[in-house]
N, C-alpha and C positions, 0 to 999 in steps of 0.2 A: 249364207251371209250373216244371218242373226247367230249363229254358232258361233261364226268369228267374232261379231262384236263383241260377245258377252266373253269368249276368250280372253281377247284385247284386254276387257274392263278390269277382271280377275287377274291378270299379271300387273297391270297398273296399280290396281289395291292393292299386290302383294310387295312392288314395290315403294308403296309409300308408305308399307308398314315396314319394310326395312330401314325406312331413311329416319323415320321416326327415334324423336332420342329420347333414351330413360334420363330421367333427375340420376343421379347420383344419391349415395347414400353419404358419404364422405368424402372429401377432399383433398387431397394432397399437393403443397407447395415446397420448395427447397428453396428457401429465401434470399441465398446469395445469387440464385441463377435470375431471379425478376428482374423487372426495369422499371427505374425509375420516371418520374418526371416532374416537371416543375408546378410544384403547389397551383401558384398563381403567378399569374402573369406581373402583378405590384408588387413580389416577394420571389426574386429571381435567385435568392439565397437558402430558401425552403424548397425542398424535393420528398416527392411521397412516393412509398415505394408500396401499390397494393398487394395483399397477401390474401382476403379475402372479404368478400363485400364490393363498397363500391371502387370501381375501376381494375375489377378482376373478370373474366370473359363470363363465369357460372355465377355471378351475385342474386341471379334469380333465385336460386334455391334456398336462400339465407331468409330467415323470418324475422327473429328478433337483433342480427345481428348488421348495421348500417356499413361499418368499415370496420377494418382489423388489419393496418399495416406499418410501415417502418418510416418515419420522419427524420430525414437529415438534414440539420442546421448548420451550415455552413459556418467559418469563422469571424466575427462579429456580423453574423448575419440574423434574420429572422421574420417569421413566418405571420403571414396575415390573420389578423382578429376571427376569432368564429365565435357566433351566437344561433343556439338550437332551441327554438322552443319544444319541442319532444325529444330530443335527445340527450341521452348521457352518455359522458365519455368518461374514459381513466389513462390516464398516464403512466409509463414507465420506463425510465432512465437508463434505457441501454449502456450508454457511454456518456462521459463528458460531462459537463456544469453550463448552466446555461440561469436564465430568469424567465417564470412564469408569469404572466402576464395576467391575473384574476378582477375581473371590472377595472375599477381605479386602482389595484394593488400590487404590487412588486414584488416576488418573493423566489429566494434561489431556490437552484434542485440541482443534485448532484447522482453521480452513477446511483444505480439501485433504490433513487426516490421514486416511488407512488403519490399519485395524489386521482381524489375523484371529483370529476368536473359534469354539478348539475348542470340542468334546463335554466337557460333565463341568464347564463351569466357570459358577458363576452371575454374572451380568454386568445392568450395565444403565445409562444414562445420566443425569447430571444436571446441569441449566445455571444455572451461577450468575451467569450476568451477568443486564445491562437488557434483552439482545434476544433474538428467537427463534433458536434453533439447528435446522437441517437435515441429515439424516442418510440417508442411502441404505443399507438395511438390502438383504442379500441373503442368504440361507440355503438349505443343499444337506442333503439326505436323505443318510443314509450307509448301503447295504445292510448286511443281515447279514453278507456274504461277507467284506468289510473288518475286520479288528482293529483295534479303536482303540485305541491306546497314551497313558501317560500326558501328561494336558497341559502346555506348558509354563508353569512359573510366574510369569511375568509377562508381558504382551501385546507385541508388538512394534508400535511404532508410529511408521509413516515416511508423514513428507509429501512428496507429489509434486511437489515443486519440489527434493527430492532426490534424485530418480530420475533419470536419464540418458537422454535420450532417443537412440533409435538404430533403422537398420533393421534389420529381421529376411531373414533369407536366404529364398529363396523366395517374396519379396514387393517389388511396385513401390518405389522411392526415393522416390518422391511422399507416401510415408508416414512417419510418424515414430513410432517406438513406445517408451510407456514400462509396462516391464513389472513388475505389483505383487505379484503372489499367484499362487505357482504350487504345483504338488504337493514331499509332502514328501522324493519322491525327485530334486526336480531342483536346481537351485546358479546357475538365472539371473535369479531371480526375489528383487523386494526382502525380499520372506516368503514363503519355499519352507515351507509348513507343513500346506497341504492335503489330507487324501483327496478328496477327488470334484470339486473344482476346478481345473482343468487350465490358466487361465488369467485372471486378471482385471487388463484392459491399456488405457491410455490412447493413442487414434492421434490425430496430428495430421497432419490431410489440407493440403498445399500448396493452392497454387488450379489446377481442374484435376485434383489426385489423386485415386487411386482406390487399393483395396486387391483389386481385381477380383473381380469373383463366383467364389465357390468352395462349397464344402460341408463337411459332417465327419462322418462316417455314425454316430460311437459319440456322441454329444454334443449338448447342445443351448445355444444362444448368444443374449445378449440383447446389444441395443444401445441404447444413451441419449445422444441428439444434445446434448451440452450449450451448446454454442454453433457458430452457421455454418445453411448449408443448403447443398440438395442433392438428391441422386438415391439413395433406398435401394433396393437389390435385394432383393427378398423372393418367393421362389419362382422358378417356371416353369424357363427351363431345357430348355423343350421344342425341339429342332433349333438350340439355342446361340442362344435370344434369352431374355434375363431381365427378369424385373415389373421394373420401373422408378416408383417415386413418392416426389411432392414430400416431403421432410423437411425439418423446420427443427429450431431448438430445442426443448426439450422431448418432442420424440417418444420413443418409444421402441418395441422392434419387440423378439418372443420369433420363433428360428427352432428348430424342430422338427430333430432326426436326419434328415439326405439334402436338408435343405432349402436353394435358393440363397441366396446370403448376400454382399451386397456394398454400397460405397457410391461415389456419383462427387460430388467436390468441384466447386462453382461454376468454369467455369474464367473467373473475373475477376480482374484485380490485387489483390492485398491480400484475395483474399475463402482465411481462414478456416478452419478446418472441426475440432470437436473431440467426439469421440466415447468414449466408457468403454462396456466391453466386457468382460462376462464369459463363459466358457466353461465349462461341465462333464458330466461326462462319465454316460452315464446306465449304470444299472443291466443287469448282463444276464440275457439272458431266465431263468436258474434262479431268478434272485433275486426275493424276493416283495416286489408293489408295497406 
């Protein structure tokens, strides 16, 4: 009889190490397949479409990253106020023209505008034309350990047909980088105003280019294919061979701290290839999740 118990026990254990689930190293979404739904309930005109963070199934996994997905403004419609004491977000103008809504201030934004929205400032969008507006919402937790200093008074907002594009040192020519939003201690970035975002950067892959698999051990980085296809690196790494899968538009992929992280552009004529990329940096271990 004690045989059998202890049998029993040991297939039990073995079952509940099968049911047991791994974190994920990376993520993968296809943006047009998600679902929407409505903001809030007082702004029946605003619809959020999560991609990864909150109101995506795996948001546990995510450290420095709160939300990261797709806002649609209906036609003179618009979206309820938000105020984050630790958090920062950044904006960017999928589609459309609409009005940002920065404390008491009023200020347009058209396809392809950026702008970065500290801690402390209540904000929120509203679209006055005939057609829907798109917006790439992305927001970063700020640990305790950070001070967060006064915001500044009006938003800064630059479109990315006024950004420069250029290579960065330490990376293939086959890439072309333009860089939006960086921290508030650096001076190359179109809006150096960030705590915990280390990078949010537009590549423009030749046909052919690549930006090589690499890693970033304190950080975690999302990518969003917006037009072109290709080969995204997401993990492995094991004996110097990295995942390899098809990307196209719309994808989009979350990479975890120490995870590989790369892309290879089509090598065809004329083929392509454009990606928006954020980085930031995660909290360390004293700091409470």
């Amino acid at each position: 009889m004690v045989k059998i118990l202890l049998l029993l026990l040991l297939v039990a254990s073995d079952l509940m190490a099968q049911d047991r689930k791994i974190d994920p190293t990376w993520l993968h979404r296809y943006v047009p397949r998600l679902s929407e739904h409505v903001a809030a309930p007082e702004s029946r005109s605003c619809r959020y479409k999560p991609i990864f963070g909150e109101g995506d199934a795996e948001n546990r996994i995510l450290r420095s990253v709160t939300r990261f997905g797709e806002v649609t403004v209906d036609a003179r419609g618009s979206c309820q106020g938000a105020l984050y004491d630790r958090e920062e977000e950044i904006y960017f103008v999928l589609e459309g023209n609409g009005i940002l809504h920065y404390g008491e201030q009023a200020h347009e934004i058209r396809g392809d505008d950026f702008t970065y929205l500290p801690p402390g400032v209540k904000h929120s969008i509203e679209n006055r034309s005939q057609k829907a507006m798109r917006v790439l919402r992305m927001a970063f937790r700020i640990p305790p350990s950070i001070s967060i200093g006064t915001p500044s008074p009006q938003p800064k907002i630059v479109n990315l047909d006024d950004v420069k594009e250029e290579t960065v040192e330490g990376h293939p020519t086959s890439v072309l980088y333009k860089l939006l939003v960086g921290p508030r201690s650096g001076r190359r970035d179109a809006i150096d105003e960030a705590y915990v975002v280390t990078s949010l950067f537009w590549m423009n892959f030749a046909p052919g280019g690549t930006n090589f698999p690499h890693h970033h051990e304190t950080a975690e980085e999302i990518y969003l294919v917006l037009e072109g296809q290709g080969e995204m690196v997401a993990g492995s790494g094991v004996d110097g061979v990295e995942g390899r899968y098809p990307a196209k538009a719309g994808d989009a992929y979350y990479f975890r701290p120490n995870c590989t992280v790369g892309f290879y552009n089509q090598n065809k004529p004329g083929a392509k290839a454009y990606i928006l990329a954020v980085r930031s940096r995660i909290p360390p271990p004293e700091d409470a999740d």
